[in-house]
C-alpha positions as a Markdown table, in Angstrom:
| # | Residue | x | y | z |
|---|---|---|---|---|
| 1 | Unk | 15.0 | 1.1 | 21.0 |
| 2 | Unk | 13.4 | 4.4 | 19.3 |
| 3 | Unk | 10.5 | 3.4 | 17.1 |
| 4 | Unk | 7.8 | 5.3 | 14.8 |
| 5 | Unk | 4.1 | 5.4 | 15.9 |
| 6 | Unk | 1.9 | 3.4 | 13.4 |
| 7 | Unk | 0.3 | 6.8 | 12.4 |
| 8 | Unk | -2.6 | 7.5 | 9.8 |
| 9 | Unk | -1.6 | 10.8 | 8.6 |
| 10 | Unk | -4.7 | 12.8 | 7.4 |
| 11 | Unk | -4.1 | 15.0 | 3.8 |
| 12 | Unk | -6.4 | 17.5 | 2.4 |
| 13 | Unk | -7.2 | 15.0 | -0.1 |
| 14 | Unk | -6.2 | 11.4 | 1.3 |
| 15 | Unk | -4.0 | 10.1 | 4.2 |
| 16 | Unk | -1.1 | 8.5 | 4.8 |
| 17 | Unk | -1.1 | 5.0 | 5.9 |
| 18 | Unk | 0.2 | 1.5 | 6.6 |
| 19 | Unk | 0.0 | -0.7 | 3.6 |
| 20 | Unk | -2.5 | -3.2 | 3.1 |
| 21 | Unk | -2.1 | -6.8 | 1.2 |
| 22 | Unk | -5.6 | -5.0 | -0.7 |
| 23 | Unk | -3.2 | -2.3 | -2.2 |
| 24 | Unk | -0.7 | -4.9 | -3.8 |
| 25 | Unk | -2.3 | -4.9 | -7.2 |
| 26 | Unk | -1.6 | -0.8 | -7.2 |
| 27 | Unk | 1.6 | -1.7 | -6.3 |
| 28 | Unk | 2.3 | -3.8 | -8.6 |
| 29 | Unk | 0.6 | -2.3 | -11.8 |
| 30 | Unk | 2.5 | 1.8 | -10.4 |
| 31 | Unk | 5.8 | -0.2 | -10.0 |
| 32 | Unk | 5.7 | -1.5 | -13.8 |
| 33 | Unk | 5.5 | 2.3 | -15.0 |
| 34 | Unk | 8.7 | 3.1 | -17.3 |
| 35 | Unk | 8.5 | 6.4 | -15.7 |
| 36 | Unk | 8.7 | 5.3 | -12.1 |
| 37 | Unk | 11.6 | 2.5 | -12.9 |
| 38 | Unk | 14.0 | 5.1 | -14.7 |
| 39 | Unk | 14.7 | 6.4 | -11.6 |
| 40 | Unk | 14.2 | 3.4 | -8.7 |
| 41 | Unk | 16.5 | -0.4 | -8.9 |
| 42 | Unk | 13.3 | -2.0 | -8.6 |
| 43 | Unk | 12.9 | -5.6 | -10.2 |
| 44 | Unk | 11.4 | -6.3 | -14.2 |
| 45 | Unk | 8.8 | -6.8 | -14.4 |
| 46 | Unk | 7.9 | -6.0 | -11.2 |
| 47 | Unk | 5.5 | -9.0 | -9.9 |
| 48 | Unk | 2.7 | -9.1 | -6.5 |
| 49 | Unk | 5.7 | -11.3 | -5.3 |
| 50 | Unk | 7.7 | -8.2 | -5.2 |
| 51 | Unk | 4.6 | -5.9 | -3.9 |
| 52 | Unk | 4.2 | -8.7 | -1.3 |
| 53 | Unk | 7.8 | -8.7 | -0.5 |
| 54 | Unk | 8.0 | -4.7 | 0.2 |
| 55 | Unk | 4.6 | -4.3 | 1.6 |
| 56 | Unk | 4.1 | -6.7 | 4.2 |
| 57 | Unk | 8.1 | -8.2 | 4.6 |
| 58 | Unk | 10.3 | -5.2 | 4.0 |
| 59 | Unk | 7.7 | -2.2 | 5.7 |
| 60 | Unk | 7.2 | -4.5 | 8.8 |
| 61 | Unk | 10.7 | -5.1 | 9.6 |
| 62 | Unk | 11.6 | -1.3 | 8.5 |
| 63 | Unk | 9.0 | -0.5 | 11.4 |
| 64 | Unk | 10.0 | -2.8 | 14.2 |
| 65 | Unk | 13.6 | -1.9 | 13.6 |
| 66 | Unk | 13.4 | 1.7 | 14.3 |
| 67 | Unk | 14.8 | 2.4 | 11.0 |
| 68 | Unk | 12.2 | 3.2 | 9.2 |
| 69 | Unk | 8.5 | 3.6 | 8.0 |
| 70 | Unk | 6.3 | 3.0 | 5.1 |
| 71 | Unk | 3.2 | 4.5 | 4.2 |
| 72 | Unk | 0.9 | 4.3 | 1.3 |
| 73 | Unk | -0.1 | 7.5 | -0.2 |
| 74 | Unk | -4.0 | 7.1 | -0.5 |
| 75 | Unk | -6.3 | 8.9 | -2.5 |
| 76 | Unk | -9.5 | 9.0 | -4.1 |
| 77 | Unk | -9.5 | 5.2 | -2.5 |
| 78 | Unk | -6.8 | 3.5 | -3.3 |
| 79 | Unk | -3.0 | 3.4 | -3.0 |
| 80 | Unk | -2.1 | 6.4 | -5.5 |
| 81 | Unk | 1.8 | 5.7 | -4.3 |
| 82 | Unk | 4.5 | 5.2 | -0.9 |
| 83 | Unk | 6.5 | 7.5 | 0.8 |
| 84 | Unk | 8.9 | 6.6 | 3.4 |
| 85 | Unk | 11.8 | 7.2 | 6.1 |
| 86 | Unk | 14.6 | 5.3 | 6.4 |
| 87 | Unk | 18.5 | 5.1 | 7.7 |
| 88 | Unk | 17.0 | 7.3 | 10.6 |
| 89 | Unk | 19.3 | 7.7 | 13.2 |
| 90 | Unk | 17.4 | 8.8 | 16.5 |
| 91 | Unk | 21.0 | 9.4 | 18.4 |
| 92 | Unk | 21.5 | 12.2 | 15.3 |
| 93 | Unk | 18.2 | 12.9 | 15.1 |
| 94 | Unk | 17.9 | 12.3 | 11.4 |
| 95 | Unk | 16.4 | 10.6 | 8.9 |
| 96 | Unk | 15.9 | 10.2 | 5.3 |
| 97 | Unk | 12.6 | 10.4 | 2.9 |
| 98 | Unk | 12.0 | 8.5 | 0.1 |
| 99 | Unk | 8.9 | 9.0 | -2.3 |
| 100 | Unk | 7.0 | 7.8 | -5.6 |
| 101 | Unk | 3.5 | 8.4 | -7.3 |
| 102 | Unk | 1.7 | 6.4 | -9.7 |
| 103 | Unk | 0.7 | 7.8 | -12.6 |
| 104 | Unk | -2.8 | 8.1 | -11.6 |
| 105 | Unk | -1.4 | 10.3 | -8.5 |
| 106 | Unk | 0.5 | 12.8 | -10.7 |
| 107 | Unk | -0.2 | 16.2 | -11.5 |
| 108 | Unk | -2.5 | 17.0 | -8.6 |
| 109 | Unk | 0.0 | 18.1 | -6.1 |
| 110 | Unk | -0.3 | 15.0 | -4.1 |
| 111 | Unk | 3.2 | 14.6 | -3.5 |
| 112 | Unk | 4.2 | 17.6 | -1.9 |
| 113 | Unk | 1.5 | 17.9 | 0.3 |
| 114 | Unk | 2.4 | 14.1 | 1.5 |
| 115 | Unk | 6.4 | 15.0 | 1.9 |
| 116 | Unk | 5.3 | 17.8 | 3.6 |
| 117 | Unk | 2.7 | 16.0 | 5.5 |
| 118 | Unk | 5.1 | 13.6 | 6.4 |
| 119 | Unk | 7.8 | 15.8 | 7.8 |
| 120 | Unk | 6.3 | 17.4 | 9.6 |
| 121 | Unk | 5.1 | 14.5 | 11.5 |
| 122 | Unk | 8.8 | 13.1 | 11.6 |
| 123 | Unk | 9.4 | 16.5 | 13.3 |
| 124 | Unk | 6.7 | 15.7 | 16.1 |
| 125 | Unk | 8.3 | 12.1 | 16.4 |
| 126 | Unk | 11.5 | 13.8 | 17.7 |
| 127 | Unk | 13.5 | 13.6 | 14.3 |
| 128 | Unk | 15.9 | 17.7 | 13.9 |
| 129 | Unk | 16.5 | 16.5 | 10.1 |
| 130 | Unk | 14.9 | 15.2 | 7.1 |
| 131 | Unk | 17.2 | 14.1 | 3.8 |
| 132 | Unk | 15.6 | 13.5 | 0.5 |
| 133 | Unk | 18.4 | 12.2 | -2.3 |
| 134 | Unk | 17.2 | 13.0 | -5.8 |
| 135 | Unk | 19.0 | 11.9 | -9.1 |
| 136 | Unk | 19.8 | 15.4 | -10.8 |
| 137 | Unk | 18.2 | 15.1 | -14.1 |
| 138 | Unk | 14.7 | 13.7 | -12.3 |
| 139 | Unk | 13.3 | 16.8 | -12.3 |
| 140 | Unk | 9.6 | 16.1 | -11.1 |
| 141 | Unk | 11.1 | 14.5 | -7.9 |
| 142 | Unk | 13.4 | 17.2 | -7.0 |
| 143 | Unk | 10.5 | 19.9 | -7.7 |
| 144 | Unk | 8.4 | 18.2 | -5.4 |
| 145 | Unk | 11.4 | 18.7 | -2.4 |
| 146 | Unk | 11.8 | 22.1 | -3.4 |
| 147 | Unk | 8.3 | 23.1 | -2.8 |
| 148 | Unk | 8.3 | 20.9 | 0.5 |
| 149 | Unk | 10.8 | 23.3 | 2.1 |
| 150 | Unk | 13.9 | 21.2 | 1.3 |
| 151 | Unk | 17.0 | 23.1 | 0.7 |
| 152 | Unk | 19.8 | 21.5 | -1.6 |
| 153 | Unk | 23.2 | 21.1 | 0.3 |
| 154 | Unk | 25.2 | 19.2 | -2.6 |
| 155 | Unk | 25.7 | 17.1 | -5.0 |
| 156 | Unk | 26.7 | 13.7 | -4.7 |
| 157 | Unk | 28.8 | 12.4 | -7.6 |
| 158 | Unk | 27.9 | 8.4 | -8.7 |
| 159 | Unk | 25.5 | 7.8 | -5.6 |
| 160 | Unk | 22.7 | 6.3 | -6.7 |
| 161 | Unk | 22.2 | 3.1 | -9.1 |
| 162 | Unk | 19.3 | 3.7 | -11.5 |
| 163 | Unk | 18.6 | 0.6 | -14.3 |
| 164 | Unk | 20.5 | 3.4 | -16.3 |
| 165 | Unk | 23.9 | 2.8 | -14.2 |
| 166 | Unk | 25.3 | 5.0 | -11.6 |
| 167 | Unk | 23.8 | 8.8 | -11.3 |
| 168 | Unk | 24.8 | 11.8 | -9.0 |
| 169 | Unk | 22.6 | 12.8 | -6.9 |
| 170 | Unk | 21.6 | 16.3 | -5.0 |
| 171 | Unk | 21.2 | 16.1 | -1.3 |
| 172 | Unk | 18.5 | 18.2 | 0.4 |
| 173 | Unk | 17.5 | 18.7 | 3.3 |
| 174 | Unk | 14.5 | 20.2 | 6.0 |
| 175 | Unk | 15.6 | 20.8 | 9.3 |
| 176 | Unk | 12.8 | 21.1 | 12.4 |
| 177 | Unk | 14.3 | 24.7 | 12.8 |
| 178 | Unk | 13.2 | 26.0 | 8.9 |
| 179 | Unk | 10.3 | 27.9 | 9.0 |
| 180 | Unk | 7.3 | 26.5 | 8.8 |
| 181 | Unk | 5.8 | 26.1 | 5.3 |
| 182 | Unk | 2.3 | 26.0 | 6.2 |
């Protein structure tokens, strides 16, 4: 069975890395941020029984399965917010990336630089493809995927549930053939 490598992923300005039970009070204080739960079906209020639960249960078995990978986004010293890959398919060679900031990580260009960071790598673990699924009115998260590369491919109607209800979603991808960005 196909796995990730435990990477630390070095930024410009931080690095990409496993999750740590010291980041759970981050978690848990980004995670209760009515910005960040318009657009994720995570629990409210979000509790450190919930951090706990997605940091250490959910992001270890993600890992040993092959499925997946979590990584806290960390800068300036503390978690700042996760991205991710999951439903990877090594046989198809593709996978798909998820991503959030707290609101002390946003407006420095953290993000893109960690999607990008973070495809790229996926590249060099063997992956040809790279999904991201963004609801169509959240406009900061599909901005981000635009200026990682990511081409939209379509829109799919009612995919995603937000707290809102249903949403459509676009579909974009990066494929290890696009030019490289940087």
């Amino acid at each position: 069975m196909r796995q990730f490598s435990d990477d630390v992923i070095q930024l410009d300005r931080g690095r990409l890395r496993p999750i740590r039970e010291a980041d759970l009070g981050d978690l848990t204080a980004a995670c209760n941020d009515e910005a960040l739960r318009e657009w994720l079906p995570i629990p409210i209020p979000y509790t450190l029984d919930d951090a706990r639960e997605f940091a250490v249960d959910y992001a270890t078995r993600q890992l040993a399965s092959g499925k997946g990978i979590e990584r806290a986004i960390e800068s300036g010293g503390r978690l700042s917010g996760v991205i991710g890959l999951k439903n990877t398919d090594w046989a198809v060679g593709s996978t798909e990336a998820g991503y959030w900031l707290a609101p002390w990580g946003r407006g420095k260009g953290l993000m893109t630089t960690a999607l990008m960071a973070m495809t790229d790598w996926s590249f060099r673990q063997g992956l040809q493809r790279v999904e991201v699924h963004v609801a169509t009115r959240n406009l900061p998260s599909l901005a981000v995927a635009l200026r990682s590369g990511f081409q939209i491919e379509g829109t799919l109607r009612q995919a995603a549930r937000t707290h809102g209800g249903l949403v459509d979603v676009l579909s974009l991808s990066r494929l290890a053939s696009d030019p490289p960005l940087w």
